[in-house]
N, C-alpha and C positions, 0 to 999 in steps of 0.2 A: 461315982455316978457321972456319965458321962454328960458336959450341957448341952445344950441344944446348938451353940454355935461349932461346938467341936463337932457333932454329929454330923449338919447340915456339912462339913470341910469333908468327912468323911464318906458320903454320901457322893459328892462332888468331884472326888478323887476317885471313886468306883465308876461313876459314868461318864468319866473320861480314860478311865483305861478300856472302858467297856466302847467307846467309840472308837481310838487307837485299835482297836482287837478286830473290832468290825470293818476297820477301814483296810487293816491289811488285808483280812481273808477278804474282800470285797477286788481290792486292787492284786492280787495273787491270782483272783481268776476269772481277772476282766481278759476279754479277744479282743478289745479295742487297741488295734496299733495306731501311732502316733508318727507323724513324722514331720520335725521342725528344724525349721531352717530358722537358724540363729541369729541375730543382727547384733554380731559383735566390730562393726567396725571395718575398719579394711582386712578383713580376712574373713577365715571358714571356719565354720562349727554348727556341724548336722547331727539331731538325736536321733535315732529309732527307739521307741522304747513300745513293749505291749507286756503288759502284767507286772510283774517285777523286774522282767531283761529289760536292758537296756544296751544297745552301740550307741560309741560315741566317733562320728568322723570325723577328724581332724577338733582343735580345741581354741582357733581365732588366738591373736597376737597376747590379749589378758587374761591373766588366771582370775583376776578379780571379778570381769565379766563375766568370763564362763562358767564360772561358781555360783554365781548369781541367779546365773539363766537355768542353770540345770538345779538349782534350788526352788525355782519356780514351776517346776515340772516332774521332780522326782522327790518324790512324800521323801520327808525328815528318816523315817525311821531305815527304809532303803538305804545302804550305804555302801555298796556293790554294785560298780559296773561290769556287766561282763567280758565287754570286747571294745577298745580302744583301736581305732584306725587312724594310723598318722600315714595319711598320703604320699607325705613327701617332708622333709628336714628341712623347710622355709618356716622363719617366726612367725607369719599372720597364721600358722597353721598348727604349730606344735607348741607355742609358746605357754598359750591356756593351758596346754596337757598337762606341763609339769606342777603343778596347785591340782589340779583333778586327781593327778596320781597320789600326791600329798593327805589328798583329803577323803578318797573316796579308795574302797577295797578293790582292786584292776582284774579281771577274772585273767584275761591275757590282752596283749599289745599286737599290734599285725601293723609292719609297715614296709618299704620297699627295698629297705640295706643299703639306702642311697647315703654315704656320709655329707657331713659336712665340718667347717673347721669353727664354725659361731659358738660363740657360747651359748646359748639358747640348746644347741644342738649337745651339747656335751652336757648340761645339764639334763636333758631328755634321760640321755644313757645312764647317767648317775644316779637318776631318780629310780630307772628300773631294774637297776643292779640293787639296788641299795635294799629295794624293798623285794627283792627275789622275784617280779614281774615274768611270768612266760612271756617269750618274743618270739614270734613269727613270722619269717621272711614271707610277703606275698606277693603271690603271683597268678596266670590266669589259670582258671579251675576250681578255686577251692572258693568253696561253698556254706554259708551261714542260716542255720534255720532257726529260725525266730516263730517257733509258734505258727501260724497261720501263715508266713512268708518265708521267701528266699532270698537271699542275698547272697550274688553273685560276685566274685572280681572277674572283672574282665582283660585285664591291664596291671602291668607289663608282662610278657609271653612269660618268661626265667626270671627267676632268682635271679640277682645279681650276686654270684657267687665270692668274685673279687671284685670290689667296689674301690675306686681308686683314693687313692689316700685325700682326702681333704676336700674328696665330691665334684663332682663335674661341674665345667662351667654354669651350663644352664639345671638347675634339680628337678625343672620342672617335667623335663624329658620322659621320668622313669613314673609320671605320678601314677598314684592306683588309682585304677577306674573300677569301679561297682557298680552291678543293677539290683534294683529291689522288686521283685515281681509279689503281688499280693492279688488273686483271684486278676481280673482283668487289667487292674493296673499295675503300670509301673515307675520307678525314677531312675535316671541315670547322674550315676554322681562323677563328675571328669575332671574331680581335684583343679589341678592347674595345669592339663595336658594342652601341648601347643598346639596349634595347626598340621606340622608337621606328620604329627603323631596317629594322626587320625585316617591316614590313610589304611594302618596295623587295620583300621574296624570296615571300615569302608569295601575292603578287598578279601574280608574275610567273610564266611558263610555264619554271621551270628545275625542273632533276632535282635536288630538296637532299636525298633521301633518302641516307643514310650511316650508316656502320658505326658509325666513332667521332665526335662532335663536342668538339672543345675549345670548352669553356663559354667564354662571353663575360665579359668583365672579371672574371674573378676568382670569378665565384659572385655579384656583386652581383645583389640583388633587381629591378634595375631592367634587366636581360636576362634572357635567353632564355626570352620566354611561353610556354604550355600551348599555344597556338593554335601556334607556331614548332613546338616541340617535337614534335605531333602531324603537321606537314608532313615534320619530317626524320626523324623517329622509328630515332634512334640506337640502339646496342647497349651503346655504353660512350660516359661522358660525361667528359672528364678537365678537374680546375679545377688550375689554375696559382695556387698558393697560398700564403702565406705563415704559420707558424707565428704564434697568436695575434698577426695582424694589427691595426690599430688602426681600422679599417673593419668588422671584424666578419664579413669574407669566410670562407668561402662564406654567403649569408644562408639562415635558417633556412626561408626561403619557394621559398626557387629548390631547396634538398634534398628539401623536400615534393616541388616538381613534378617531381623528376626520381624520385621513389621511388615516386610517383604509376603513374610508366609503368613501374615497375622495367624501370628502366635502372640497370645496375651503375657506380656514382659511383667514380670513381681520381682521389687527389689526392697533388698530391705533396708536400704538405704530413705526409701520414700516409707515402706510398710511396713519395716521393725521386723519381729518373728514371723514369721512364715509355717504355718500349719494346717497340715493335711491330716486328714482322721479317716481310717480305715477298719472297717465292720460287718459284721453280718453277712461275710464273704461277698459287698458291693462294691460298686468302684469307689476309686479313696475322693474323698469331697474336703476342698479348701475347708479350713475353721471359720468362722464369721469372728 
């Protein structure tokens, strides 16, 4: 005969698997897309996630942080990302990935075939050999649909078919740029593209106007022009920053031009995560 404290254990074991049960079907076929900007430091790491998918942009310089953060946003029982986006083979960007790839099931990997000679960057590869990871060279065209959104890349035109041995001087050259269009809004994500780079958008017949833009490399002065700026003309501009960096990021020229347009600046060097919540096919609204 069963006692009463064994029972009440038993009892208690049922209506926690009974809430487990109800949270997945709950979170399986929730339409609420999510989209957080990460405050891992001096570097990048953007989730999209709505129901159970989940992209992950870039993964910031610690796997320790960005396990953390994405523990705090993607239930326990989830253990599958489907699409990892490494922009470019710099560590504030790829370095998280490798503990992510570690710890969580990769559906496929998409990044630019840009090499590099760091170990950071050969650990990337090792990790996605090892665990038979699909990799996909990206470039502009190809198209992500997330449920109730789209995710575009815009950036770079090609493949880099032959990527020269040991990676170009600058990596940032080739970084992937992505928009995410969701009913009337949208976000532009510009990795770490220079200045340079930007005339590719500027001179081409695309739609870059956007709600939010995540600032390119960090705030440095050497992205995102007055001329860019006035083509995409953002509503909120968020820099991926790190507490008294040694760069000097955000620079005091790229705040002009953005106060210039008063565009409202989010950084999560001052504001930590960064989250927008998108729903009931309305425009996507910052989180309180």
């Amino acid at each position: 005969m069963f006692s009463k404290k064994y029972s009440y254990f038993i009892l208690l074991f049922l209506l926690a698997i009974s809430l487990i049960l109800a949270g997945i079907i709950y979170n399986s076929q929730s339409r609420k897309l999510k989209i957080v900007f990460f405050d891992v430091g001096q570097g990048d790491a953007i989730m999209l996630s709505q129901g159970q998918n989940q992209i992950l942009i870039d993964g910031g310089p610690s796997g320790k942080i960005e396990l953390e953060k994405l523990g705090r946003h993607i239930p326990f029982w989830d253990r599958k990302i489907e699409i990892v986006i490494a922009t470019h083979p710099d560590q504030d960007h790829i370095g998280g990935l490798i503990d992510v790839m570690k710890n969580y099931e990769i559906g496929k990997v998409i990044d630019n075939s840009v090499q590099s000679d760091s170990q950071v960057y050969k650990n990337y590869l090792e990790i996605i050999k090892n665990k038979n990871i699909k990799r996909l060279k990206g470039k502009a065209g190809i198209n992500i649909k997330i449920k109730d959104a789209d995710l575009e890349i815009l950036y770079p035109n090609a493949v880099l078919e032959n990527p020269p041995a040991g990676g170009p001087k600058n990596t940032n050259t080739d970084s992937l740029v992505a928009k995410l269009v969701y009913s009337e809004s949208s976000f532009l994500f510009m990795g770490d593209l220079p200045i340079e780079k930007e005339n590719d958008f500027i001179n081409k017949n695309l739609d870059l106007k956007t709600q939010v833009l995540k600032v390119s490399h960090h705030g440095s002065k050497n992205a995102t022009s007055e001329e860019f700026l006035d083509k995409i003309i953002p509503a909120d501009a968020i820099i991926s920053v790190g507490k008294n960096n040694r760069y000097g990021h955000p620079a005091g020229e790229l705040l002009e031009r953005l106060k210039a347009r008063k565009i409202n600046i989010l950084r999560t060097d001052e504001k930590g995560d960064i989250e927008y919540i998108c729903e009931n096919k309305l425009s996507c609204q910052m989180a309180n």
